[in-house]
N, C-alpha and C positions, 0 to 999 in steps of 0.2 A: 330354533334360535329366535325366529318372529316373535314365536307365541313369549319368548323368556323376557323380549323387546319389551313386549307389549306388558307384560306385568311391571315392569320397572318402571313404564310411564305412567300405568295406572297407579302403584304407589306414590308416585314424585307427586301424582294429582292430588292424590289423599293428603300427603304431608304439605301440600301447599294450603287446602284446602280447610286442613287443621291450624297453619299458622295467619289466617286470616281473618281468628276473632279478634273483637274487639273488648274492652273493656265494659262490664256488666256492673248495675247493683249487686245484685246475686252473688257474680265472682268478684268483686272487691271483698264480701264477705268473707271468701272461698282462703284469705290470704291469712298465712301466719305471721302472727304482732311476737315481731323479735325482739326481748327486753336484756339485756345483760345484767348480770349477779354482778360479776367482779372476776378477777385473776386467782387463778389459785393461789396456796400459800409459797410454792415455789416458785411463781412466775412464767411455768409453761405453759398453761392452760386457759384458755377462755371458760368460764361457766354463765348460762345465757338459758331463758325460759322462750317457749314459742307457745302464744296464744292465741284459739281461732274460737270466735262467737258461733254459738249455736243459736238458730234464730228457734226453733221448734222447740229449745229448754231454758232459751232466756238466761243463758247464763255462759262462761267462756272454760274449753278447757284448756289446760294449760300440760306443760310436759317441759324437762331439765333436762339441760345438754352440756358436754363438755367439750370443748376442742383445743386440739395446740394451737398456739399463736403463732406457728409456722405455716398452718392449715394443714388437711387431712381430712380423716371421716370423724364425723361427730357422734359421741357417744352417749346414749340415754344414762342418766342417773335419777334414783329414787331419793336422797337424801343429799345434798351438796355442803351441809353443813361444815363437813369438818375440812373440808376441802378450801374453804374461805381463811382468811384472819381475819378475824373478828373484831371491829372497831370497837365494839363495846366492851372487849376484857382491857382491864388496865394493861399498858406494860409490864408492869412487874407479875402479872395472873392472877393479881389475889383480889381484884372488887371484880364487878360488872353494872354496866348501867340497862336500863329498859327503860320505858315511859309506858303510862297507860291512864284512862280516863278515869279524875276521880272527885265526886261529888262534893262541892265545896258552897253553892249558891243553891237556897230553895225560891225556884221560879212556876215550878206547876204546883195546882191548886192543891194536893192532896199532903205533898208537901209541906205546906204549909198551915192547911189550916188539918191537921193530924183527924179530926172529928168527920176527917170527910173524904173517905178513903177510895172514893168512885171519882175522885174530881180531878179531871183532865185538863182544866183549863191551864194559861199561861199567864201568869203576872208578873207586869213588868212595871221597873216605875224612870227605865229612862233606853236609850238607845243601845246600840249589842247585843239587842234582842235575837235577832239572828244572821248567818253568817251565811252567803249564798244559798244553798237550797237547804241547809239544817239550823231548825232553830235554837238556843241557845236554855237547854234544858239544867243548869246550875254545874254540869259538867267540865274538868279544864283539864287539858294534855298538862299532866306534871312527868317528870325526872325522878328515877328511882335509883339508890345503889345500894349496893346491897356485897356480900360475899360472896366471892366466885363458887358457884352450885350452892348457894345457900338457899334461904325458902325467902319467898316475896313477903311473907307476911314480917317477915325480919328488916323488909329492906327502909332506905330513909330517903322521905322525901323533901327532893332538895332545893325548891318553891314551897317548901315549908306553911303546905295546904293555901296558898293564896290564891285570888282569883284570876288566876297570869294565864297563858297557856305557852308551853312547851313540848312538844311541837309545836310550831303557828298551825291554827287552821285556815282552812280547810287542807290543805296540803302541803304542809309540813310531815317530813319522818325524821329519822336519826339522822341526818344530816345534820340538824339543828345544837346535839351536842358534842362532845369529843371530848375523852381523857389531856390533860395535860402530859408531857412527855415523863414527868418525873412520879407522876400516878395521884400526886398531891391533891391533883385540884382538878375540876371540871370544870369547861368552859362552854356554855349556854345560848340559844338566841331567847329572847324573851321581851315581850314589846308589855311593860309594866305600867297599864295602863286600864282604868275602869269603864265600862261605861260607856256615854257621850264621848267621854277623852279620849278614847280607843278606838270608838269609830271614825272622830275629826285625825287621824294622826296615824302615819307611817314608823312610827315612831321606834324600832327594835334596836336593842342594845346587846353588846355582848357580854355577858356577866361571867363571874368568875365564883365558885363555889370550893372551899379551901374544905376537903375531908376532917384535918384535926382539929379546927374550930368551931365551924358550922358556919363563918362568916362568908358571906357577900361581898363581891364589890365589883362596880360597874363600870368595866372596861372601854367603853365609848360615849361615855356622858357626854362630851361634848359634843357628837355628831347629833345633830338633831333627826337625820335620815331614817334609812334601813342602813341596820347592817346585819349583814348574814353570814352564813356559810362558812365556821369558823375550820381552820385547817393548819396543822403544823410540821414543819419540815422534817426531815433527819438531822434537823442541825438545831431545833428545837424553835425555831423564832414563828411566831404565831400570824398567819395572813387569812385574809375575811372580805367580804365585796360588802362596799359602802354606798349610798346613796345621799348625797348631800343635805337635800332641803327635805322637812319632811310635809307630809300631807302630796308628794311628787313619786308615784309609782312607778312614770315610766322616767324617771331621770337618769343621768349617767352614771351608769356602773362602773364602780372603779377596783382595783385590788389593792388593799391596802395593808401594810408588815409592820408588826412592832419588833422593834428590838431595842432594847439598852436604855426603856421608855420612850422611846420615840416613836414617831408614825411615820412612813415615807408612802406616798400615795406613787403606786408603781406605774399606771396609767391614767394619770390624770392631765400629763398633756399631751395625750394622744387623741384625736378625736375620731372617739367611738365610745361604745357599750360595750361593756363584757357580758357575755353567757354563762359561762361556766369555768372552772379554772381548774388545775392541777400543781401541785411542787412538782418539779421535775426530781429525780429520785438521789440526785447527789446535792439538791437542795439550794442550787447556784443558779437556777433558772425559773420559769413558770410557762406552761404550755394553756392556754384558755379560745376557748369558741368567742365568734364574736361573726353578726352579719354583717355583710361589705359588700355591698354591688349587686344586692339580689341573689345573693349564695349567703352562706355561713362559713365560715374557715378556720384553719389553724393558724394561731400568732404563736409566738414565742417571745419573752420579754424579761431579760437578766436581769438577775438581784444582786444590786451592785456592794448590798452591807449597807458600813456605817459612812461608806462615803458622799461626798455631794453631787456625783457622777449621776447625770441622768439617763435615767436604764433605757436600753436599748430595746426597740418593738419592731417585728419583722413579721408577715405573714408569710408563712411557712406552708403553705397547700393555695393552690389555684387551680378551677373548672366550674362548671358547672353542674355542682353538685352541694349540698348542706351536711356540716360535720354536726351531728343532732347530739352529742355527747363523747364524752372520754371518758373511756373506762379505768384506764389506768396506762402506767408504764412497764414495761420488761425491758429492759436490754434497749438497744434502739429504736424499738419497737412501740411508735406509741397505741393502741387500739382504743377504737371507734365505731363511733355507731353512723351511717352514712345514708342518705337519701336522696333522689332529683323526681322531677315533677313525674316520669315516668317507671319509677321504683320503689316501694317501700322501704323502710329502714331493715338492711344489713350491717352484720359485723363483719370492719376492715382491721386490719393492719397498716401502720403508716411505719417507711424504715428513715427516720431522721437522719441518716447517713445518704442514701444514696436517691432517696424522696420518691422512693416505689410503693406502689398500692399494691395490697394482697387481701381480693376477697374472703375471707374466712366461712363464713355463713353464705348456706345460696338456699334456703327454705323457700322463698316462690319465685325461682329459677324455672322450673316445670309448668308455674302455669306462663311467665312470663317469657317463655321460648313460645309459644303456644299464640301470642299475641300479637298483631300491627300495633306499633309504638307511636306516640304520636311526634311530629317534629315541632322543637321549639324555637323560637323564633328572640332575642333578646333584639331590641330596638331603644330607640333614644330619642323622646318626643321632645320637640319645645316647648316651653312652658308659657304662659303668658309673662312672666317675669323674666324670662330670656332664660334662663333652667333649664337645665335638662329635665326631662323624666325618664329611667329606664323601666319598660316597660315587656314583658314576656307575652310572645303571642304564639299561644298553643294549635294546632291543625289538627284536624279530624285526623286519627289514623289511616284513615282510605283516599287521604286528599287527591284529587286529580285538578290539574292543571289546569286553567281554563275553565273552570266551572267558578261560580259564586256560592260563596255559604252564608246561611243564619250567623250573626254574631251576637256573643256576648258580651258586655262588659263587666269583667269581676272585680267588686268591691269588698276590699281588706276589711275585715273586723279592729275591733281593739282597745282606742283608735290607732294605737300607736304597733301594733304588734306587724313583725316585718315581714312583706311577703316575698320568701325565696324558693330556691328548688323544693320545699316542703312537701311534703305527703299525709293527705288527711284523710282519714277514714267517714269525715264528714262531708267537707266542703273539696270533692276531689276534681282538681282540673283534668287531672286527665280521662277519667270519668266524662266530663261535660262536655270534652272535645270530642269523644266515641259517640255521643249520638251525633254527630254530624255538625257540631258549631266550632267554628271557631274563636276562642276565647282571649279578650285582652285581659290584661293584668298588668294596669299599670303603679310601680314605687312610687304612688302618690306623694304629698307631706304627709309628717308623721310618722315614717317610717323609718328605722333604725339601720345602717348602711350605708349611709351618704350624707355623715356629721351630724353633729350636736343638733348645730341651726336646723337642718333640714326637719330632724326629727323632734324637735320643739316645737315648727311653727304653723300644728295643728293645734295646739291647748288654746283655748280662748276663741276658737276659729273655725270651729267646724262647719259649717257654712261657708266659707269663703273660700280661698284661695285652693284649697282641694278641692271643691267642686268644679274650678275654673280647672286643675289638672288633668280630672276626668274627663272634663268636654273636651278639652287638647288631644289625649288621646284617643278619643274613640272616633273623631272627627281627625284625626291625622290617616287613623288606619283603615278609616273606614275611604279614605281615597285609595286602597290596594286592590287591585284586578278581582282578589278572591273573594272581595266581600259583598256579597248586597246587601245595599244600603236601605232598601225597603224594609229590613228585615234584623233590627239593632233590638238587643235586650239587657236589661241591667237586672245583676242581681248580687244579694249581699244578703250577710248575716251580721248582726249585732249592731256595729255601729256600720258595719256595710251594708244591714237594712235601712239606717238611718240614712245613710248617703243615696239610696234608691229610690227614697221617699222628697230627697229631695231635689233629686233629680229629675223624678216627675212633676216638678213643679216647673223646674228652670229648664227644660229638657227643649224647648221651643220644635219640638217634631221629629224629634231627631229618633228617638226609643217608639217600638211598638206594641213593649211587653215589659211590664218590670216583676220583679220576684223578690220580695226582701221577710227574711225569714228572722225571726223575735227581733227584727230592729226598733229601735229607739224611736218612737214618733211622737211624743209629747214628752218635752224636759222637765217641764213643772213636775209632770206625775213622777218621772226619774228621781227627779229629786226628793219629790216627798216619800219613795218606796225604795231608796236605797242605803244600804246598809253600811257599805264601807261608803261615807260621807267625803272622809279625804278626796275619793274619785274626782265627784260631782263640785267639792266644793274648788280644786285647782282647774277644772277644764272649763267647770261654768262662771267661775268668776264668785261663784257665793250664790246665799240665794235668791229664788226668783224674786219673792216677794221685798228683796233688799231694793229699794227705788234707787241706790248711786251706781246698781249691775244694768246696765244696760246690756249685755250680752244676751240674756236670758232671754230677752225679749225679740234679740235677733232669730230664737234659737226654737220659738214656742210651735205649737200645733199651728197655731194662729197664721204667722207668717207663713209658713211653708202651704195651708188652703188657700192663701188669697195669691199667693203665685200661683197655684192651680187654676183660681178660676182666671187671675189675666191671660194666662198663655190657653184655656179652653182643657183643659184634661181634667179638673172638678165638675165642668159642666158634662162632658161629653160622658164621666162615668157617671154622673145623676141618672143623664140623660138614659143610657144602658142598663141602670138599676128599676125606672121608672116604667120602661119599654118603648119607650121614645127611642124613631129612628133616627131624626134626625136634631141636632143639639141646636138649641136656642139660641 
């Protein structure tokens, strides 16, 4: 009986000793990237891909699953094909749409001068030249339809070879178009625009392609924004997310229904942004993502028709957690894809009836039993403006009491993209908090969750009033028991490089470490090497070399060194490049 004692302690030892890893590079790799297909055609079934990178093949496998949306055991499938409805067969089955890339601009050299069949160069004679990391080789996403199982070379293109693209690039897919209900017509995004004009300008329209005549016609002329994501009910009225102003990427997202030629903007006085949206399935409602408070959630928001009734908005899920997508609806049932700082994205079930969660998917369940989690901490700084900032502060997963940690402060990329319970396979908090720091993160401005104004009044400002947010929190938390204060590091990527950089200007002693990873440090160069121009041209004001932008000049390489050398951290890393111990 001792001896059987003593095995069962020794096991208990083992299983504790197993659940006291922590989070790894390595095994962050280890995790499967759960993406979902869509519902089956009957509505029972979840269909969902799981992908895990191989670093030793440089490349991801991937494997198809099925599961009921009641949950169960998940089943591998080789082909999910027919198990989908397929957005791209007309209603009636008898066309089908695809899109694929097709040569319309000769821009490489061989191209064009035909005598010279070795010649790789690129010619250009104005901007659009290239589009984030692919350059712009005379090729544009066009629209094809064609007969249902006919041959492609039969099909017609319906940007009728112009230089448009359809898909948007770079990431744009079939989202971008959709059958009309009556199979008439196809309805498009397409931002119809050349050139310079293309790159100054957000500028996408919904267009409308009539089968028996071949005509055109431009559904959102007058919105000078984005509009996107066209989508039409069971009850045939057609809704699309709009952006107002154009050359404004991160402006507010709205949903917006025609019927009976009119337009009713479903969310436009509500103050927020919309993520993502869905009809609800009887066609009288709309279920859409949207962040709020450092999460992501579900709203829901009636279609009230043709009346003057202002539709009614209610967020429908509350925690701490991010609703990263909707897959669709069944029954009560709406399914989702769900994530928090300490989980990667699974598929949930949400039951609109009785507002229960039913995990569906547990693919790194195993490693994540396996794990100390880290605790997170939500706080509420003051702001210099009297503000709040709500601010996430993540702990080591071994934290003990009493002890002081390394801290970091993490800076949001974007500028404007919103930091909630997210999960990144790049920039992973909970990652950072396992090697032993504890991590702020605070809803700076510019951030989408906390209104309009809040998330506006970063454009024109990046220097200002967020940097005074950052110093508020790292200096509110850095007065908590846990933290030594000897021992503060800032780090960011993109425009959270850019805030790192500037923070080691303005930083008066406070950081002993900074980290900023491809962030922004000279706006001039920005601006003269960026491609979508719109960006650069709404956040900086225009360009540098315009003499009535003074922003620019707030914003330059220039300033951000001469704050280094007043407050001593240009001199002090001269001084450490140079071998000098001590700084002049």
């Amino acid at each position: 009986m001792m001896r059987f004692t003593y095995l069962l302690l020794f096991i208990a030892g083992c299983l504790q000793l197993i659940a006291q890893n922590k989070m790894t590079p390595d095994l962050l790799w280890q995790l499967g990237r759960v993406s979902p297909v869509g519902l089956t055609k009957d509505g029972k079934s979840v269909i969902y891909t799981v992908s895990t990178p191989s670093v030793e093949n440089n490349n991801f496998s991937r494997q198809s699953y099925v599961i009921p949306v009641t949950g169960g055991t998940a089943s591998a499938v080789s082909d999910y094909k027919d198990l989908l409805k397929d957005k791209n067969l007309s209603p009636d089955g008898t066309m089908e749409l695809f899109h694929k890339a097709v040569q319309v601009k000769n821009f490489v050299g061989k191209d064009i001068h035909k005598d010279m069949p070795q010649s790789n160069v690129y010619i250009y004679e104005s901007l659009d030249y290239r589009h984030w990391d692919s350059w712009n080789d005379g090729t544009y996403n066009h629209v094809f339809v064609k007969h249902a199982g006919g041959s492609d070379s039969e099909a017609t293109d319906i940007l009728l070879n112009q230089a448009f693209n359809c898909p948007q690039k770079p990431f744009g897919g079939d989202e971008d178009y959709v059958w009309s209900p009556d199979s008439r017509s196809i309805i498009y995004v397409c931002k119809k625009k050349f050139g310079t004009e293309s790159a100054i300008s957000t500028n996408t329209d919904l267009y409308q392609y009539h089968l028996e005549t071949g005509e055109t016609t431009n559904l959102t002329r007058s919105n000078p924004g984005y509009d996107t994501h066209p989508m039409f009910s069971v009850n045939g009225e057609l809704a699309w997310l709009r952006m107002a102003r154009d050359g404004y990427e991160a402006d507010k997202n709205d949903i917006i229904v025609r019927k009976n030629g009119g337009d009713m903007n479903i969310t436009g006085h509500w103050d927020g942004t919309v993520n993502s949206f869905i009809w609800s399935n009887d066609g009288k409602k709309f279920y859409f993502t949207a962040p709020v408070d450092g999460t992501i959630q579900l709203f829901e928001a009636d279609f009230p028709g043709n009346t003057k009734k202002m539709p009614v908005i209610q967020q429908i899920t509350k925690g701490e957690f991010d609703i990263t997508g909707i897959v669709g609806q069944t029954g009560d049932l709406l399914i989702v894809t769900r994530t928090d700082l300490n989980h990667a994205a699974e598929i949930y079930s949400y039951n609109l009836k009785n507002k229960s969660w039913n995990q569906l998917t547990k693919v790194n369940d195993p490693i994540y039993s396996k794990l100390m989690l880290s605790k997170v901490e939500k706080k509420y700084i003051n702001a210099t403006d009297g503000k709040k900032i709500l601010t996430y502060v993540i702990f080591p997963p071994d934290y003990e009491e009493g002890k002081k940690y390394p801290t970091l402060l993490y800076c949001q990329g974007g500028p404007q993209s919103a930091l909630t319970q997210f999960y990144s396979f790049r920039w992973n908090l909970q990652l950072m908090a396992a090697q032993g720091y504890i991590v702020v993160a605070p809803n700076r401005r510019g951030m989408p969750g906390h209104g309009v104004e809040w998330n506006e009044q970063i454009s024109k400002d990046w220097g200002g009033q967020v940097m005074k947010d950052y110093l508020s929190a790292i200096d509110q938390i850095a007065r908590e028991p846990y933290v030594n204060r000897s021992l503060l590091g800032a780090v960011g990527a993109s425009y959270g490089g850019y805030s790192v950089f500037q923070l080691a200007g303005i930083h008066e002693g406070r950081f002993r470490s900074f980290i900023a990873h491809n962030g922004v440090f000279n706006t001039q160069s920005m601006y003269g090497t960026t491609e979508e121009m719109f960006f650069v041209n709404w956040d900086f004001g225009g360009p540098y070399w315009d003499k009535k932008n003074e922003l620019t000049q707030k914003l330059t390489l220039i300033s951000i060194l001469s704050n280094m050398y007043k407050n001593g951290t240009l001199r002090f890393l001269f001084s450490r490049v140079a071998g000098i111990t001590e700084c002049p």
